[in-house]
C-alpha positions in Angstrom: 18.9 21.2 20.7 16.8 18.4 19.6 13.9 18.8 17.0 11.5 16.2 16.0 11.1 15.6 12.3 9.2 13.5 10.3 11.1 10.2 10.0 9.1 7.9 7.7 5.6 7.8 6.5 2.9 5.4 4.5 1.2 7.6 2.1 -2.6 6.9 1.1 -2.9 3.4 2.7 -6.8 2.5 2.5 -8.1 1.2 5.4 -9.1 -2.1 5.2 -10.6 -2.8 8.4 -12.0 -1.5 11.8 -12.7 -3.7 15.2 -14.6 -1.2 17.9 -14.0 -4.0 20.5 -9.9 -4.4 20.3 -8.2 -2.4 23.1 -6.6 0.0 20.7 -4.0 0.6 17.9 -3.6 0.3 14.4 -2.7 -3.3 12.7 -0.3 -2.7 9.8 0.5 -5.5 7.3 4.6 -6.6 7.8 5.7 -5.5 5.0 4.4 -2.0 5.1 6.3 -1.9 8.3 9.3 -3.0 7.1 9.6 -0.7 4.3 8.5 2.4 6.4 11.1 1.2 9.4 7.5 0.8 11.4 8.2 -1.5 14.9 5.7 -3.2 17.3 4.9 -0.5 19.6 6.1 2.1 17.6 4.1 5.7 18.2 2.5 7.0 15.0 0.3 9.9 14.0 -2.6 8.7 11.6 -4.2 11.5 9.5 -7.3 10.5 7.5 -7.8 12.0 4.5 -11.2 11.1 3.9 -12.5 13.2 6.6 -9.6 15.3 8.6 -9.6 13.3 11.9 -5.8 13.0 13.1 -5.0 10.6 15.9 -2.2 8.8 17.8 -1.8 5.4 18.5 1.0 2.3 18.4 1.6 -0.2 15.8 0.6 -3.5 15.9 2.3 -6.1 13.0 0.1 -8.2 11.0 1.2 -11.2 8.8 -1.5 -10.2 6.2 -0.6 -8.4 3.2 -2.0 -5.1 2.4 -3.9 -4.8 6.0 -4.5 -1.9 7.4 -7.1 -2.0 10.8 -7.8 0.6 12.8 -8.9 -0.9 16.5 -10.7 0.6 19.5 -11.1 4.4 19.5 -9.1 4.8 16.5 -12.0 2.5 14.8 -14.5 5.5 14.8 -11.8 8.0 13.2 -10.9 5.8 10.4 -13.3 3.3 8.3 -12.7 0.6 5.9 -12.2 2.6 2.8 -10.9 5.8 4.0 -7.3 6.7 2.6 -4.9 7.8 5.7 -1.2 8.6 5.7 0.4 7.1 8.9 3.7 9.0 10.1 6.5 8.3 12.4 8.8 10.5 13.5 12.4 10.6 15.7 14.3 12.9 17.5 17.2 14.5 15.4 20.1 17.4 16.4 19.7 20.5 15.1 22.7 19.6 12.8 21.1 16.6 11.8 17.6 18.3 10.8 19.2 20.3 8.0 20.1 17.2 5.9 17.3 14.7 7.2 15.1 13.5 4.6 12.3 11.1 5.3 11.7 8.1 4.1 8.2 7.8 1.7 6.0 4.5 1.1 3.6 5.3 -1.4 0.7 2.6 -1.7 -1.6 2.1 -4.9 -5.4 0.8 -3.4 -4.4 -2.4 -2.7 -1.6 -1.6 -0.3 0.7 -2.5 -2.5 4.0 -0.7 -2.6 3.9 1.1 -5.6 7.1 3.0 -4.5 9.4 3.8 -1.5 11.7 6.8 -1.3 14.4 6.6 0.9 15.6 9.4 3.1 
């Protein structure tokens, strides 16, 4: 059997901007990615903390530190300012579900990795 578990996630990221007109996604600064094992493309679920809205989108890379735009729809669920936690997850074995520990960016409100917590 396979479960899906939470794989990595960027904890109380503050959004820094919002674009109504892109086609869609969320634009995540490089090194965010990198540290949460976040790819082009990849499917994430964004939960705002500011106001409860969850959604799901892809991840687009941006070479600007500490960014972190929500575009198209996503833009009206998340606003500059609001604190989100963005989460990917993966496909595991039963077996491998016991043991799996995710991997944790926290962010202080700059974006700035303050901490990562490997699985």
């Amino acid at each position: 059997m396979q479960m899906e578990v939470l794989q990595s996630k960027i904890h109380r990221a503050t959004v820094t901007g919002a674009d109504l007109d892109y086609v869609g996604s969320i634009s995540i600064s490089r090194e965010l990615c990198d540290a949460a094992g976040l790819q082009e493309g990849r499917k994430v679920l964004v939960a705002n903390i500011a106001n409860g809205n969850r959604f799901e989108t892809y991840v687009m890379v941006l070479d600007e530190p500490g960014a972190v735009v929500t575009n198209g729809a996503a833009a009206h669920l998340a606003a500059p300012g609001d604190k989100v936690i963005i989460m990917a997850f993966a496909l595991v074995s039963e077996d491998e579900a016991a043991s799996f520990r995710p991997g944790i960016v926290i962010v202080d409100e700059d974006n700035s990795i303050s901490e990562v917590r490997k699985g």
